[in-house]
C-alpha positions in Angstrom: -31.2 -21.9 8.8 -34.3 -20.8 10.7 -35.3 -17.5 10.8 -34.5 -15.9 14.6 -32.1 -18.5 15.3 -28.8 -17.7 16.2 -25.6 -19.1 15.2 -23.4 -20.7 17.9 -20.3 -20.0 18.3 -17.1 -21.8 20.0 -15.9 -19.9 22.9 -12.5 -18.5 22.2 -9.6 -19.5 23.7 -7.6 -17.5 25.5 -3.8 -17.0 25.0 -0.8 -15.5 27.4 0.0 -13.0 24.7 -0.6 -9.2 25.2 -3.3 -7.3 23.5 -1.7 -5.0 21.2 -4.4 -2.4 20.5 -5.6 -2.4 23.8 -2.2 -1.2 24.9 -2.4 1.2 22.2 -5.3 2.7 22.8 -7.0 1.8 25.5 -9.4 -0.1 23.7 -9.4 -3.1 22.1 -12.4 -3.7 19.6 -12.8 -7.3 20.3 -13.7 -6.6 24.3 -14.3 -9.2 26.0 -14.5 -11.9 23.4 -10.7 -10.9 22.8 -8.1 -13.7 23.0 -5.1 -11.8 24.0 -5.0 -10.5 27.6 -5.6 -6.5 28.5 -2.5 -6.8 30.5 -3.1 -3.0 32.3 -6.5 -5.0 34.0 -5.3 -8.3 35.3 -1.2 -7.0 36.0 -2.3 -4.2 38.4 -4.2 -6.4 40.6 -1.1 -7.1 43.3 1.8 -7.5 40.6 4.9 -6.5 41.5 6.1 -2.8 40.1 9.4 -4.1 38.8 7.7 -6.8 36.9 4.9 -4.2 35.7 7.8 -1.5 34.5 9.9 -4.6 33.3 6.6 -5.2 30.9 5.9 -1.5 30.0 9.9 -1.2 28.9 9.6 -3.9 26.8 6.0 -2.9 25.2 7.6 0.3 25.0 10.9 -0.8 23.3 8.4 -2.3 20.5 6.3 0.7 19.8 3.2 -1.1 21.5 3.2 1.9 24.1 3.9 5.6 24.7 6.7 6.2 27.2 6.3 9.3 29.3 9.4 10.5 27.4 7.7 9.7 23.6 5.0 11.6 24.9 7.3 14.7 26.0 9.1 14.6 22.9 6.1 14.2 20.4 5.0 17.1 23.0 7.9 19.2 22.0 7.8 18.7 18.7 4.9 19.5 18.3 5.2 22.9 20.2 8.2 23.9 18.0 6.0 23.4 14.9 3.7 26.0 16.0 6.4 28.3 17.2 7.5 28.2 13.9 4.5 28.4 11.7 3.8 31.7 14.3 7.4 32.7 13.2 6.0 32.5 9.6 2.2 34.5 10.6 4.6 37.5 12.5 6.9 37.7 9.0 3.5 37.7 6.8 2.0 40.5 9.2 5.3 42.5 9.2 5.4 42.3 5.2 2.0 43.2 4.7 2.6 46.6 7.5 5.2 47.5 5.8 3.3 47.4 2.0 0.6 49.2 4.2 3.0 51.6 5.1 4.5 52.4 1.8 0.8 53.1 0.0 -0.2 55.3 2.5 -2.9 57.3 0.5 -1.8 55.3 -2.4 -4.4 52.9 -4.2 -3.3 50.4 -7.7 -4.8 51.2 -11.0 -5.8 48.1 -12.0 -5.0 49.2 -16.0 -1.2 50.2 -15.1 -1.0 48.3 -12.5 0.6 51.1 -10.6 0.5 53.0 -7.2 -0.6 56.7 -7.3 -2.0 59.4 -5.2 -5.6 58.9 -4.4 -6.3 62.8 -6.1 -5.0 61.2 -9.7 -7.8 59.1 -9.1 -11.2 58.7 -11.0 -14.2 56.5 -10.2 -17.1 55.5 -12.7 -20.5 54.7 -12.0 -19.6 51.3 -11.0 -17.5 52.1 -8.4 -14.0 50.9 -10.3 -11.1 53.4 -10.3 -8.5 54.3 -12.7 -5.8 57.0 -12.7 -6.2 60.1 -14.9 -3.7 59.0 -17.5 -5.2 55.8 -18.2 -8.9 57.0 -18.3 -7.1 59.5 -20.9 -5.6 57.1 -22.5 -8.5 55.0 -23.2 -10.1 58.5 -24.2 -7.8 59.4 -26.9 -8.1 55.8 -28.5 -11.7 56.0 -28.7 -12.2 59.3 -30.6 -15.7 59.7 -30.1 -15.3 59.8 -26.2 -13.8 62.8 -26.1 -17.2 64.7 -26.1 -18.5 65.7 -22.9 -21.8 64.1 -23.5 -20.2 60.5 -25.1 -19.9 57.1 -23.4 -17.1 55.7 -22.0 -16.9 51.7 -21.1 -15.4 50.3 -17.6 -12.5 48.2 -18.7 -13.3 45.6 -15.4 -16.9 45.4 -15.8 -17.9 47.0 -19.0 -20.5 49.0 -17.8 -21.4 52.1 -20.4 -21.2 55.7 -18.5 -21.0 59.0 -19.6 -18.0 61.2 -19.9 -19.8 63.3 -17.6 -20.1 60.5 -14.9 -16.8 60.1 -14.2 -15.8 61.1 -10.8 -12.9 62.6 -9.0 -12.0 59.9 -5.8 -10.6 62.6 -3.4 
C-alpha cells in the first residue's frame, strides 16, 4: 500500500431495523455510517403519534428505552436510598451525642483503657495523658522512678522525662 493513500471502503447498507444504542442513549457511535436507523430523527418528521407511541411501547417493553414511569421509579428508588442512608448518618450522630454526653469532663487513659475525671489526669512532656493510678503503677514497677529527680518513659511514644515533668491536666 502507498503511503497517504486511503483505503476504500463499500458504502454500508442500510437496514429497516432500529438502532439500539442510539435509543439508549442518545448516541450511537457509528453516526452516520450506522446501518440501523435513529428512528427518534426520521419518525418525528410527520409520523403519526399513535404509530410513534405504538414504537416507544414496544422499545420500551424490551428494555431498549426508559419509560417516563422507569424513570420515576428508578427516581424513587433512588431517593429512598438516600433517605435511608440519612436515617443511618442521624443514628451515628445521635450515638456519638450521647457518648459525648456521658464523658462530659471525662477523657480515656489509653493504659486502662478507662474514662476518668480530667483532675485524675497527668500529662508528660509529650503531651500523652494517663490517669494517676496508672502513672503509679508504672512507678512502683520500676523502682528507680520513684525518685523525684529519675526518668520515667511515655508508654505511647517512649519519650524519657523526668519525674519532675509530669504534669497535672486540670
Amino acid at each position: 500500500m502507498v503511503k497517504g493513500s486511503k483505503k476504500l471502503r463499500p458504502a454500508v447498507e442500510k437496514t429497516d431495523d432500529v438502532c439500539r444504542f442510539f435509543l439508549n442513549g442518545g448516541r450511537c457511535r457509528f453516526g452516520d455510517k450506522c446501518r440501523n436507523r435513529h428512528v427518534i430523527e426520521d419518525l418525528s418528521t410527520g409520523a403519526d403519534p399513535e404509530v410513534l407511541q405504538n414504537i416507544g411501547q414496544y422499545l420500551a417493553n424490551y428494555g431498549l428505552i426508559q419509560t417516563e414511569a422507569t424513570k420515576f421509579n428508578s427516581a424513587l428508588k433512588e431517593i429512598q436510598d438516600l433517605e435511608k442512608k440519612n436515617k443511618e448518618m442521624e443514628d451515628k450522630i445521635k450515638k456519638i451525642e450521647m457518648e459525648i454526653d456521658e464523658s462530659k469532663g471525662r477523657i480515656l487513659c489509653r493504659i486502662c483503657l478507662d474514662h476518668k475525671d480530667l483532675s485524675k489526669f497527668f500529662s508528660f512532656k509529650c503531651g500523652h495523658c494517663y490517669c494517676y493510678a496508672c502513672i503509679r503503677n508504672m512507678m512502683s514497677h520500676n523502682l528507680p522512678a520513684i525518685n523525684v529527680h529519675s526518668n520515667i518513659t511515655c508508654p505511647t511514644c517512649a519519650l524519657v522525662c523526668k519525674r519532675s515533668d509530669l504534669r497535672k491536666l486540670y
